[in-house]
ZAFI-148768 format. One line per 8 residues: number of its first residue (from 1); for each residue x, y, z of N, C-alpha, C. Coordinates in Angstrom, 2 decimals, m for minus. Layout:
<pts>
NUM> X Y Z X Y Z X Y Z; ...
</pts>
This chain:
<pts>
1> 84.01 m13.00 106.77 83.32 m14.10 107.47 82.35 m14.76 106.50; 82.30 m16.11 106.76 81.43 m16.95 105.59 80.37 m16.41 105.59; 79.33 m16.72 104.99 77.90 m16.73 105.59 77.23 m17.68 104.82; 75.82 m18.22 105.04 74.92 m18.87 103.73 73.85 m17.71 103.34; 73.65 m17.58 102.01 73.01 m16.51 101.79 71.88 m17.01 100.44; 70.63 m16.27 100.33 69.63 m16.57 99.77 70.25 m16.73 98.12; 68.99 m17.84 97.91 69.53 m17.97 96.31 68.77 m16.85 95.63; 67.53 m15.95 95.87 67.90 m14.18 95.15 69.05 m13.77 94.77
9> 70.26 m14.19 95.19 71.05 m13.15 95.18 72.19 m13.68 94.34; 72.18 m15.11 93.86 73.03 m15.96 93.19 73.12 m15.03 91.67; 71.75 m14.70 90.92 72.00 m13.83 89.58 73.29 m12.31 90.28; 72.89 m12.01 91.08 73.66 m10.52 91.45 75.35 m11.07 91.47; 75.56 m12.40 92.16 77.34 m12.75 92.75 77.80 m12.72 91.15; 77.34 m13.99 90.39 77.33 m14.11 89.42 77.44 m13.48 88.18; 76.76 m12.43 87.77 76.76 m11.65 86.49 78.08 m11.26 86.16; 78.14 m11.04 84.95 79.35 m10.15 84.07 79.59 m8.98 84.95
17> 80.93 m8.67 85.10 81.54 m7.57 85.57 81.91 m6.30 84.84; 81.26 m7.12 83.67 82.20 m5.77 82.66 82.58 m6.90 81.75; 82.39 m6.16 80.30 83.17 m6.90 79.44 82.77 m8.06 79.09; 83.65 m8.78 78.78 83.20 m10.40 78.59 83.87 m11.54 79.76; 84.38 m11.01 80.58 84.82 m11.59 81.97 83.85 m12.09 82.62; 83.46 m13.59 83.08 82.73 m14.23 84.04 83.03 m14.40 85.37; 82.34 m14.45 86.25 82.56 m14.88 87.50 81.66 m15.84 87.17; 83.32 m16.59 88.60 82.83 m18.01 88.66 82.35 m18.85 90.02
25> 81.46 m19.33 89.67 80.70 m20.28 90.89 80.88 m21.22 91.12; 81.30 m21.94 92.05 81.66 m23.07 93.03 80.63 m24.02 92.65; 80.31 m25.08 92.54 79.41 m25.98 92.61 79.99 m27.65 93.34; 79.07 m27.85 94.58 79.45 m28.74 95.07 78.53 m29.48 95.93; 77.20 m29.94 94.96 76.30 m30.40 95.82 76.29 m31.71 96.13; 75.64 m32.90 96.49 75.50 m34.13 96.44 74.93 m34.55 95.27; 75.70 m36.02 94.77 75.57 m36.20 92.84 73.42 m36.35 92.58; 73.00 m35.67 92.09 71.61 m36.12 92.24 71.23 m35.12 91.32
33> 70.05 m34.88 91.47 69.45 m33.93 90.37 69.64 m32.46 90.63; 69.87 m32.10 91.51 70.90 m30.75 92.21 72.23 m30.66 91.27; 72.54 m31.84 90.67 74.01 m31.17 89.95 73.65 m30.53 88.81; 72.92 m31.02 88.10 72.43 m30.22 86.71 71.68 m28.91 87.02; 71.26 m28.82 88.04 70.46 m27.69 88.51 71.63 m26.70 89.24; 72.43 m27.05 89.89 73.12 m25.82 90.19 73.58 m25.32 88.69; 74.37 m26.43 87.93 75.05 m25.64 87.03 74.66 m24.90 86.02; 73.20 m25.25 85.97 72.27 m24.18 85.10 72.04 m23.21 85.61
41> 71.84 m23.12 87.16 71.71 m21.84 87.67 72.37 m20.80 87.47; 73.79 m21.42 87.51 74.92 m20.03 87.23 75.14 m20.22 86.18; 75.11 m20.97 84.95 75.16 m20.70 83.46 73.86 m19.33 83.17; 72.68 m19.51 83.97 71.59 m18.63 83.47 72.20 m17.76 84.00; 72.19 m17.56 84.66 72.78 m16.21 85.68 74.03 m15.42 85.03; 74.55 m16.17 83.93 75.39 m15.57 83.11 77.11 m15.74 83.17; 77.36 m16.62 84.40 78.46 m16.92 85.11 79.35 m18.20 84.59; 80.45 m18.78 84.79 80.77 m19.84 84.71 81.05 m20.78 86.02
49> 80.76 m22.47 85.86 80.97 m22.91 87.42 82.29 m23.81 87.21; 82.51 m23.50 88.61 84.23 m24.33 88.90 83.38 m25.53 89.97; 83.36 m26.74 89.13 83.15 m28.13 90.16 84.29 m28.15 91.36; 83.80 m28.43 92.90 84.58 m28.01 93.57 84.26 m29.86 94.64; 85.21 m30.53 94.31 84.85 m32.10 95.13 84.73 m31.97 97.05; 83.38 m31.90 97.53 83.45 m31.70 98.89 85.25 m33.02 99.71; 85.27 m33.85 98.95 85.86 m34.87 99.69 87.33 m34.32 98.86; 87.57 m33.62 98.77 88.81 m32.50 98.78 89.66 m31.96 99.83
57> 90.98 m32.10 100.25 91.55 m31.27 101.62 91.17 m29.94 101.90; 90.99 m29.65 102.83 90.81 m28.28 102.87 91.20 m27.51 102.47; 92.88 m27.61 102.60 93.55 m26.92 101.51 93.73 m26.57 100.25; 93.11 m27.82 99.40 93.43 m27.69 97.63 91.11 m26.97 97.65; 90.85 m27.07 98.89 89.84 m26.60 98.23 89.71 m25.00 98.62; 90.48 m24.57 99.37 90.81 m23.06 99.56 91.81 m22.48 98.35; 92.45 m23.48 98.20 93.19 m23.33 97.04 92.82 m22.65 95.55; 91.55 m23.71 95.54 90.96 m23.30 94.32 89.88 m22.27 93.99
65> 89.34 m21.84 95.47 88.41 m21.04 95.59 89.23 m19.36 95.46; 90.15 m19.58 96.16 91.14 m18.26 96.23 91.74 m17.93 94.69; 91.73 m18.84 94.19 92.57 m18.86 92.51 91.36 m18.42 91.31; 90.05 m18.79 91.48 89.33 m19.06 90.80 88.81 m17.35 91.41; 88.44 m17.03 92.48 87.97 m15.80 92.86 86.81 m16.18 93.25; 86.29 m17.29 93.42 85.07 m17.72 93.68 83.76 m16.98 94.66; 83.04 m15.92 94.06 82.01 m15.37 95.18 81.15 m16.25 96.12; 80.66 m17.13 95.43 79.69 m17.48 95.94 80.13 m19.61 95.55
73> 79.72 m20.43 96.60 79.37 m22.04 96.47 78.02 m22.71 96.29; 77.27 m22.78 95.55 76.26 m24.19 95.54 76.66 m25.62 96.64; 75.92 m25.88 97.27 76.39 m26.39 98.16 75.37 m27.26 98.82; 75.37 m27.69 99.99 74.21 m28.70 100.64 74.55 m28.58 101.92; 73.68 m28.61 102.35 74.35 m28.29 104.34 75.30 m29.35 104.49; 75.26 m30.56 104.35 75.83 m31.31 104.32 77.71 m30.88 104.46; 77.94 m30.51 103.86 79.30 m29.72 103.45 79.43 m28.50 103.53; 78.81 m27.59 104.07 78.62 m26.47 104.42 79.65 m25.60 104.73
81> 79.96 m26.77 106.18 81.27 m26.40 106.89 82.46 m25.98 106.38; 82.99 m26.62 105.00 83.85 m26.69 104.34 84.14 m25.23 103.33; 82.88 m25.17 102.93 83.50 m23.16 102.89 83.32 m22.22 103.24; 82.38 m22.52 104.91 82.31 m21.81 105.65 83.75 m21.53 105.96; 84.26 m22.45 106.53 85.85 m22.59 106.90 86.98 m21.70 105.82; 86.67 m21.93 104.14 87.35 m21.12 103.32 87.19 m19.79 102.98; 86.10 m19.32 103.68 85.68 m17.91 103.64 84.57 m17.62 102.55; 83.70 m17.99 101.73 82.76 m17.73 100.92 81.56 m17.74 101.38
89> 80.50 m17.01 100.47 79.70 m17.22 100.83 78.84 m18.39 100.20; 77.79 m18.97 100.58 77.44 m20.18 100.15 75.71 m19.94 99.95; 75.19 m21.06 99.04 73.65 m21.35 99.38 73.91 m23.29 99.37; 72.97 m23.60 100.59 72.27 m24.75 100.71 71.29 m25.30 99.96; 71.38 m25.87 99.08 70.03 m25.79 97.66 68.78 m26.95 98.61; 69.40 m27.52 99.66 68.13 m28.18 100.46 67.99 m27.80 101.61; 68.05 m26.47 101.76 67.72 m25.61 102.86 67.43 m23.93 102.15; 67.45 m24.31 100.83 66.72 m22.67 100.02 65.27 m22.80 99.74
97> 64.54 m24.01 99.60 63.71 m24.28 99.19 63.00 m22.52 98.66; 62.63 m22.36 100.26 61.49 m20.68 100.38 61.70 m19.71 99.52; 62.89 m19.47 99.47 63.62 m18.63 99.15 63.16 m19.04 97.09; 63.71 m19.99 97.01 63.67 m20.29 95.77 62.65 m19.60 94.99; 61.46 m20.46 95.85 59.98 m20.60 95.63 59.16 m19.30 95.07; 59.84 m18.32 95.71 60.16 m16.85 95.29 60.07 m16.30 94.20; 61.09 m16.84 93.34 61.71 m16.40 92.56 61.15 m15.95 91.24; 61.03 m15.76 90.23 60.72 m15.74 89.21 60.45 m16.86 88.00
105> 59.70 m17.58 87.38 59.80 m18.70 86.91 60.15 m18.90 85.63; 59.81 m17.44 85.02 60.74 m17.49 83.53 61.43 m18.08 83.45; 62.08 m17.99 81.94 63.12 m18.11 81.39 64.30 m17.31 81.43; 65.17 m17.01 82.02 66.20 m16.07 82.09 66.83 m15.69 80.50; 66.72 m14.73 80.00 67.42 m14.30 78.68 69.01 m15.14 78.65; 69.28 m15.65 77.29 70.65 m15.92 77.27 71.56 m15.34 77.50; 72.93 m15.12 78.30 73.80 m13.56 78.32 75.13 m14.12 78.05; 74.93 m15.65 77.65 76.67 m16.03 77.05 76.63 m16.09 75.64
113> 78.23 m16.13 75.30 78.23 m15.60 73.93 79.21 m17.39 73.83; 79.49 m17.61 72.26 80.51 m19.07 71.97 81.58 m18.65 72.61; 82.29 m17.32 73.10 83.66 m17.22 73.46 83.83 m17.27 74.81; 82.32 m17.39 75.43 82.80 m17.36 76.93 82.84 m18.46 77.44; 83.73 m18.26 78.60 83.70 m19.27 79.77 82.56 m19.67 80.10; 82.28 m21.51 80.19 81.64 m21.93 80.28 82.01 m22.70 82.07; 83.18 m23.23 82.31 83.44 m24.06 83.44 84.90 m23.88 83.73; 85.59 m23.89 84.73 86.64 m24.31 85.07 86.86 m25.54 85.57
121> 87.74 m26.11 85.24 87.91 m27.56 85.76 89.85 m27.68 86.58; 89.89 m27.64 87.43 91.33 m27.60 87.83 92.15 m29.37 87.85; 93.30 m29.26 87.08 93.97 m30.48 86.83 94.26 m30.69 88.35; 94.99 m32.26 88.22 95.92 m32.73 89.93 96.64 m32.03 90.93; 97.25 m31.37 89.75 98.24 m30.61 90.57 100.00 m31.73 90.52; 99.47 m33.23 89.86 100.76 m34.03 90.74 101.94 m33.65 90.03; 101.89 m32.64 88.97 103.88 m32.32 88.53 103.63 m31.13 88.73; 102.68 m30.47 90.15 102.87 m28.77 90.10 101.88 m28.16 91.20
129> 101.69 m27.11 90.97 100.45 m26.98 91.48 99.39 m26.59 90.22; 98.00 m27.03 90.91 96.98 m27.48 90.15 96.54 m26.34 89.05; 95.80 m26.28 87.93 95.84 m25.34 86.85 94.86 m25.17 86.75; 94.04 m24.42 86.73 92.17 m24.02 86.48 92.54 m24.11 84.95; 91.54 m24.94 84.11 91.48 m25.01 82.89 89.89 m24.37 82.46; 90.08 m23.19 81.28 88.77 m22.57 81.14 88.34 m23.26 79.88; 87.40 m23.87 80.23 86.52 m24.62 78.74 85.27 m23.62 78.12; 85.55 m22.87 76.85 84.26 m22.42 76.44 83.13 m22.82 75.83
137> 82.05 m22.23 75.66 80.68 m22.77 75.27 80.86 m23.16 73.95; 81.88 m22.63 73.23 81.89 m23.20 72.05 82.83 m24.40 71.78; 83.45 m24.78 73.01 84.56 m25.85 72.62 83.31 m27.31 72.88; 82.48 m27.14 74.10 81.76 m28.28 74.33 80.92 m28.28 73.21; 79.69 m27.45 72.83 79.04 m27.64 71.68 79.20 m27.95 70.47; 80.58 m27.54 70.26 81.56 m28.59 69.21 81.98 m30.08 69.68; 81.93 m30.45 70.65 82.63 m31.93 71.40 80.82 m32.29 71.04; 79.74 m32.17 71.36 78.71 m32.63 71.21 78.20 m32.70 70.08
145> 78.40 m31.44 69.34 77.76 m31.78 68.11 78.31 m32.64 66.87; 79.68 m33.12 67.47 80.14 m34.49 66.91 79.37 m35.92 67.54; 78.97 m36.01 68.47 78.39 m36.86 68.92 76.99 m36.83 68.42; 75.99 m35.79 68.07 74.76 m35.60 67.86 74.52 m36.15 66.31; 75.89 m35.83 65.34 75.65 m36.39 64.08 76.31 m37.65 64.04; 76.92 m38.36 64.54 78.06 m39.42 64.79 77.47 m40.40 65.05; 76.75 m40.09 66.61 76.04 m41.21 67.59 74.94 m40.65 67.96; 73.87 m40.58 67.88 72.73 m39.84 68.18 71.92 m40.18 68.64
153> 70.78 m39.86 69.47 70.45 m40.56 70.31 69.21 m40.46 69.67; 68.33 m41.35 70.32 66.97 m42.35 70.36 66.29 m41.25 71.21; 64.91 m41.66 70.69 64.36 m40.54 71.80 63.72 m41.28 72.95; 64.16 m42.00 73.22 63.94 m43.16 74.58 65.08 m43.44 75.28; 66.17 m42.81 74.81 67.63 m43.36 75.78 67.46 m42.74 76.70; 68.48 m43.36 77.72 68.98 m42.89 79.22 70.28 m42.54 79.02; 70.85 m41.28 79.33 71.98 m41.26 79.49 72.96 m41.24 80.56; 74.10 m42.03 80.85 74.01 m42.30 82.47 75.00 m41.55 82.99
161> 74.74 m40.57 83.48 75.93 m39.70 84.81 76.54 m40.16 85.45; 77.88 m40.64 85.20 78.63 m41.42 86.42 80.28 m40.33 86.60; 80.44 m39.75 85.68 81.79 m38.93 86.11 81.30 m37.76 86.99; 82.96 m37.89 88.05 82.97 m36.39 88.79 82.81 m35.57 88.15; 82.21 m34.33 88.31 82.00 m33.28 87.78 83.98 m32.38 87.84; 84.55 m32.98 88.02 85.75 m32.34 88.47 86.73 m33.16 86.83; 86.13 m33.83 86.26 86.47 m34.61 85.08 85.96 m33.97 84.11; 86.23 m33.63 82.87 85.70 m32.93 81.60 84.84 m33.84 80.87
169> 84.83 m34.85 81.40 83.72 m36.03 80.51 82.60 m35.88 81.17; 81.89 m35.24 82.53 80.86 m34.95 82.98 80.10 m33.37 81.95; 80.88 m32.87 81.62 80.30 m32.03 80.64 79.27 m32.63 79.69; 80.07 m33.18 79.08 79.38 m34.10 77.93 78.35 m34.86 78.31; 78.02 m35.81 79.53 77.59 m36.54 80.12 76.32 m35.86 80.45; 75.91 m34.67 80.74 74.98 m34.09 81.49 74.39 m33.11 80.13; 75.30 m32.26 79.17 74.75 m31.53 78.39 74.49 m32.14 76.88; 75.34 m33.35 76.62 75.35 m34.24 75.67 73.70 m34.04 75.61
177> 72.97 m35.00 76.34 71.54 m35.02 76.06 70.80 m33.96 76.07; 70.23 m33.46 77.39 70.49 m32.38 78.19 69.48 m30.93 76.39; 70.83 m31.03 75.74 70.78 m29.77 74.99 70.09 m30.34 73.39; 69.31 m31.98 73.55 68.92 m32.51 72.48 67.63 m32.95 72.71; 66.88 m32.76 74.15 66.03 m32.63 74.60 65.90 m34.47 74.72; 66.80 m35.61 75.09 66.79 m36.69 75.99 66.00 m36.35 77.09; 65.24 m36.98 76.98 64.16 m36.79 78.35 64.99 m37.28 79.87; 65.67 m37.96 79.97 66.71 m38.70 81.34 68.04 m38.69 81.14
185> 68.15 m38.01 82.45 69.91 m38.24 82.33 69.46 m38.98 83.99; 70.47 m40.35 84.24 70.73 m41.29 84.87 71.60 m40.86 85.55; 71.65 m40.48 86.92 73.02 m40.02 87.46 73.43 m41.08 88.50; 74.22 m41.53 88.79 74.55 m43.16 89.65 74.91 m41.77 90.56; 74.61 m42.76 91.74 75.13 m42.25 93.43 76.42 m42.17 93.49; 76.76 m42.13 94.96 77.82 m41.63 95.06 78.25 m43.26 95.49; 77.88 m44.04 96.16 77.93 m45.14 96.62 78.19 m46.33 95.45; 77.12 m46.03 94.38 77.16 m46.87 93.22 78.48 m46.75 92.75
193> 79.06 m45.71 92.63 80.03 m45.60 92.05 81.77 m46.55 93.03; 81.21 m46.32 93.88 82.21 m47.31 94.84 82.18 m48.43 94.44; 81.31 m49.37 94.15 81.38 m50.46 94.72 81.79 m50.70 92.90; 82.05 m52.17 92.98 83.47 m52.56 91.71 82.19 m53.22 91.03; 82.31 m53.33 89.87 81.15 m53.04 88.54 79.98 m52.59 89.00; 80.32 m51.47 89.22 78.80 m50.61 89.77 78.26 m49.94 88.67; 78.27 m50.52 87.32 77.79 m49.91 86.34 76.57 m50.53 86.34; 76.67 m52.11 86.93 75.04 m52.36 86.97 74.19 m51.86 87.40
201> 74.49 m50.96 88.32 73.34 m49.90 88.97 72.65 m48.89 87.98; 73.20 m48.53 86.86 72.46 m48.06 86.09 71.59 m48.60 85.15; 71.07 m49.63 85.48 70.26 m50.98 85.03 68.66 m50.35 85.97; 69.17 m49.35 87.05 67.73 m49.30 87.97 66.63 m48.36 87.78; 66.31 m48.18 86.08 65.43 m46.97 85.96 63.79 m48.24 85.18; 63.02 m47.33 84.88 62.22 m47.87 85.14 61.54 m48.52 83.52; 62.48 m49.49 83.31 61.93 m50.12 81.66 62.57 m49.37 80.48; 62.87 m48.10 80.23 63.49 m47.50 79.52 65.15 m48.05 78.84
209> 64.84 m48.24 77.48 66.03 m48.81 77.44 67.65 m47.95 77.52; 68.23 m48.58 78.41 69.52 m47.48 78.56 70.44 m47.56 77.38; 70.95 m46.01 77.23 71.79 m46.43 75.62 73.17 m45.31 75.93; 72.87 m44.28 74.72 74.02 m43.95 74.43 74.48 m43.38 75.92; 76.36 m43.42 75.73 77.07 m42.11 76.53 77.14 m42.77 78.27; 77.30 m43.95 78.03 77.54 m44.52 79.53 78.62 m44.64 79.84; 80.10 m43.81 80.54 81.48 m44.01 80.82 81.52 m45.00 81.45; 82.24 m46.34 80.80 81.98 m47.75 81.72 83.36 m48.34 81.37
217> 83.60 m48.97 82.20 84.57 m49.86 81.72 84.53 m51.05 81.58; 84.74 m51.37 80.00 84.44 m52.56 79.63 84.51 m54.26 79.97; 85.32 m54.23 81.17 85.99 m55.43 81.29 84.60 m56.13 82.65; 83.62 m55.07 82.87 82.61 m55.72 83.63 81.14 m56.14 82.73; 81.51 m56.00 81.40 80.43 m56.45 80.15 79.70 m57.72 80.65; 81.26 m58.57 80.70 80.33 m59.66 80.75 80.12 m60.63 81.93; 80.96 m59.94 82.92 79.97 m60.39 84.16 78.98 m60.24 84.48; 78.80 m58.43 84.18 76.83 m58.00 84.10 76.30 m58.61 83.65
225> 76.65 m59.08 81.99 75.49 m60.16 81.54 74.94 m61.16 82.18; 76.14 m61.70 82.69 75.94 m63.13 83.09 74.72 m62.87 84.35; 74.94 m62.09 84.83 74.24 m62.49 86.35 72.86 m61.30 85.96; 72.92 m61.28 84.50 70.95 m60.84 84.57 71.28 m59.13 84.52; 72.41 m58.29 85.40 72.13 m56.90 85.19 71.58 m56.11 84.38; 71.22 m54.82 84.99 70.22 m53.92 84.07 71.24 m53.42 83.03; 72.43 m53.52 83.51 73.90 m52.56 82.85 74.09 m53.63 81.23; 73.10 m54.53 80.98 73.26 m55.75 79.91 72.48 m54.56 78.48
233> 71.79 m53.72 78.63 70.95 m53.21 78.25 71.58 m52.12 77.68; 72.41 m51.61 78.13 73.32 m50.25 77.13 73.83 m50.93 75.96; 73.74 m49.74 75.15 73.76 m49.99 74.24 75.27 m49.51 73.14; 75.26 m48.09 74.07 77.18 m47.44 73.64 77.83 m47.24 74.69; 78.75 m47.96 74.92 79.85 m48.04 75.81 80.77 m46.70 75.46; 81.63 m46.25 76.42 82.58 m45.58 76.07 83.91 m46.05 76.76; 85.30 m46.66 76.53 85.70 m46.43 77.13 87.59 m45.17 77.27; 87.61 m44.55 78.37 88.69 m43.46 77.95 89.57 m43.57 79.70
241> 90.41 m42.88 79.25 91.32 m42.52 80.73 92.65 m43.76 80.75; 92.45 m45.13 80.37 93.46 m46.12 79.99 93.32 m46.48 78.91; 94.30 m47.45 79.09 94.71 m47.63 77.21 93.62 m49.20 77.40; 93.12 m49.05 76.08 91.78 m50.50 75.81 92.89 m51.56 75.02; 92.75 m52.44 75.46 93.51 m53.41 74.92 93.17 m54.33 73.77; 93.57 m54.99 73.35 92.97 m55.49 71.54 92.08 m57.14 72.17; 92.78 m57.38 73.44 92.04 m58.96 73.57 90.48 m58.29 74.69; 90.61 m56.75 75.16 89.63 m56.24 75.82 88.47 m56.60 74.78
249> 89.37 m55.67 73.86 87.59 m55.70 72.79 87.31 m56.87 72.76; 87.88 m57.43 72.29 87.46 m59.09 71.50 86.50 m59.41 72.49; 86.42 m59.57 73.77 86.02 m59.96 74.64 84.93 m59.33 74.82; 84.74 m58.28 74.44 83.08 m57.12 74.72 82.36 m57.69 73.95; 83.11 m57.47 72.60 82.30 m57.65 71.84 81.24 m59.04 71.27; 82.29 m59.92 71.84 81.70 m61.73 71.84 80.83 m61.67 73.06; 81.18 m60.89 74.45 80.04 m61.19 75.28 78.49 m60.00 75.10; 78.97 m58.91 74.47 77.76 m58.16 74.41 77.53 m57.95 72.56
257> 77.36 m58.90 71.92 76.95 m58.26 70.42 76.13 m57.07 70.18; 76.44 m56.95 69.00 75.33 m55.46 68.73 75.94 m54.23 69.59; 76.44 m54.12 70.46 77.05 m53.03 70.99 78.50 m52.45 70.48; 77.91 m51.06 70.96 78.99 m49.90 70.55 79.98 m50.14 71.61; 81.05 m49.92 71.09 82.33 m49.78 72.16 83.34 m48.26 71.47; 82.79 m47.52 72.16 84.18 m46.45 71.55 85.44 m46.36 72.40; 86.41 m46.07 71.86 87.94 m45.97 72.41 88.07 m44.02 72.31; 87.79 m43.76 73.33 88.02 m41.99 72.77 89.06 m41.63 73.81
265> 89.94 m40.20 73.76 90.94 m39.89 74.30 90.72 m38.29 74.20; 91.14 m37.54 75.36 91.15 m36.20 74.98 91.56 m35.57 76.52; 91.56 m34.54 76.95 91.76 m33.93 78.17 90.96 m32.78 78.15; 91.02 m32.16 79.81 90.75 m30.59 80.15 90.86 m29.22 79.27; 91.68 m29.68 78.70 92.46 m28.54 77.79 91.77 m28.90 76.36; 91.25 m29.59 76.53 90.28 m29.80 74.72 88.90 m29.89 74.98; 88.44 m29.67 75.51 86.78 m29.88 76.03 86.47 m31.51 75.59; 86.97 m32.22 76.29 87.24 m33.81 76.89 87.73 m34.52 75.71
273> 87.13 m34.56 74.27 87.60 m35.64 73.26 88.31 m34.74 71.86; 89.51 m35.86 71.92 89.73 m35.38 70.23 90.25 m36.07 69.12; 90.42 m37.63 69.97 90.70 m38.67 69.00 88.85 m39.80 69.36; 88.71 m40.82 68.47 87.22 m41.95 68.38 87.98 m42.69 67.70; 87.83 m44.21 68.45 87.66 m45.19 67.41 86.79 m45.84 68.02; 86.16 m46.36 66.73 84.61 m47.25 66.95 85.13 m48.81 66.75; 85.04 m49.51 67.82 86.10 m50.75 68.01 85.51 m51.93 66.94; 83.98 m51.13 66.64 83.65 m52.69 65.66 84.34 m51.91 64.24
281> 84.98 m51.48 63.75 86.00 m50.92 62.48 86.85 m52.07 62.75; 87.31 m53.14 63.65 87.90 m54.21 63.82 89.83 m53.68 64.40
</pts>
């Protein structure tokens, strides 16, 4: 039977079993400052987390919980229901508050090594059924620390959170900065992300100029401009997932000068990138 259970007890679900084997944690809160915070929780705790999309069938999300072995969900009452229904146990991170408050405020000792599991990320499933892909700590810190000497950031950028966590480019997106001590990571809503060039919404922080590591797609450059958006103000574009076209660039680049446009490509199975081209190379 499900239950919701205190976050005390998240280090205990969590820890090494033995060996160098992780258990893995569910994470599935609402996109906000709760996402970086669950997934540190069970990184400290010594565990790896499987992003789990509440707006998932019930099925592919029992699916993945049963495959993955999942003890325990990060979660929000909000969605509660949903693995109550799959059998786990869960915490509400806006209904733990007390509990939290509790806790210990240290620093938790490091207990992962470069070879461990860092995340699972499960593919579509659409030529099969779906594949838990294990990304280790050393495949992302290598995907970043090409970016840290490559493209590096300002110590005033924003970096803007807009991928599902169920995408391998949210890795990067959140620990990219995150682990370089960027003071802001920008996470767009869930709503922002609906609505069609909702990249201008990441225009809404407060004077800071927004820069590297914004997943955008380029072809809303220069409408943002035109109509004043905050989204005029980034500074490195990325774009990946379709193919960029040669009259795309031309077009970025005449409406937004001075800006980065990268063309990068990579999947689940590589800890997100493994080809770059930097579109002003012409």
């Amino acid at each position: 039977m499900a239950n919701s259970t205190g976050a005390e007890s998240i280090g205990a679900l969590f820890a090494p079993t033995g060996g160098r084997q992780r258990e893995l944690g569910g994470i599935a809160p609402a996109r906000s400052l709760e996402t970086a915070v669950s997934i540190l929780a069970v990184l400290k705790a010594g565990g790896a987390y499987v992003p789990l999309d509440p707006a998932y069938p019930a099925e592919r999300i029992a699916f993945m919980l049963a495959d993955a072995q999942t003890p325990m969900v990060i979660t929000m009452r909000q969605f509660a229901d949903k693995f109550a229904a799959a059998g786990v146990q869960f915490v509400c991170l806006d209904e733990a508050a007390a509990p939290i408050a509790q806790c210990a405020e240290n620093n938790p000792p490091a207990q992962n090594q470069a070879t461990d599991t860092a995340y699972v990320i499960y593919t579509s499933g659409s030529t099969g059924t779906p594949k838990g892909v294990c990304g280790l700590h050393r495949g992302i810190v290598n995907r970043c620390a090409w970016m840290w000497s490559t493209y590096p950031f300002a110590a005033a950028e924003v970096c803007c959170h807009k991928t599902s966590l169920n995408f391998v480019d949210a890795v990067w997106e959140i620990f990219g900065p995150l682990l370089q001590g960027v003071p802001t990571v920008y996470v767009a809503d869930q709503d922002a992300k609906k609505r069609a060039g909702s990249r201008a919404h990441f225009g809404g922080t407060a004077g800071d100029p927004i820069g590297a590591c914004a997943v955008s797609v380029a072809r809303h450059a220069g409408r943002s401009t035109q109509s004043g958006a905050g989204i005029a103000r980034l500074q490195h574009w990325v774009s990946s997932g379709e193919a960029l076209s040669l009259e795309l660039c031309r077009q970025f680049h005449a409406q937004m000068p001075g800006r980065t446009l990268l063309n990068l490509y990579g999947s689940s199975e590589v800890a997100a990138d493994v080809t770059c081209f930097d579109t002003r190379d012409g």
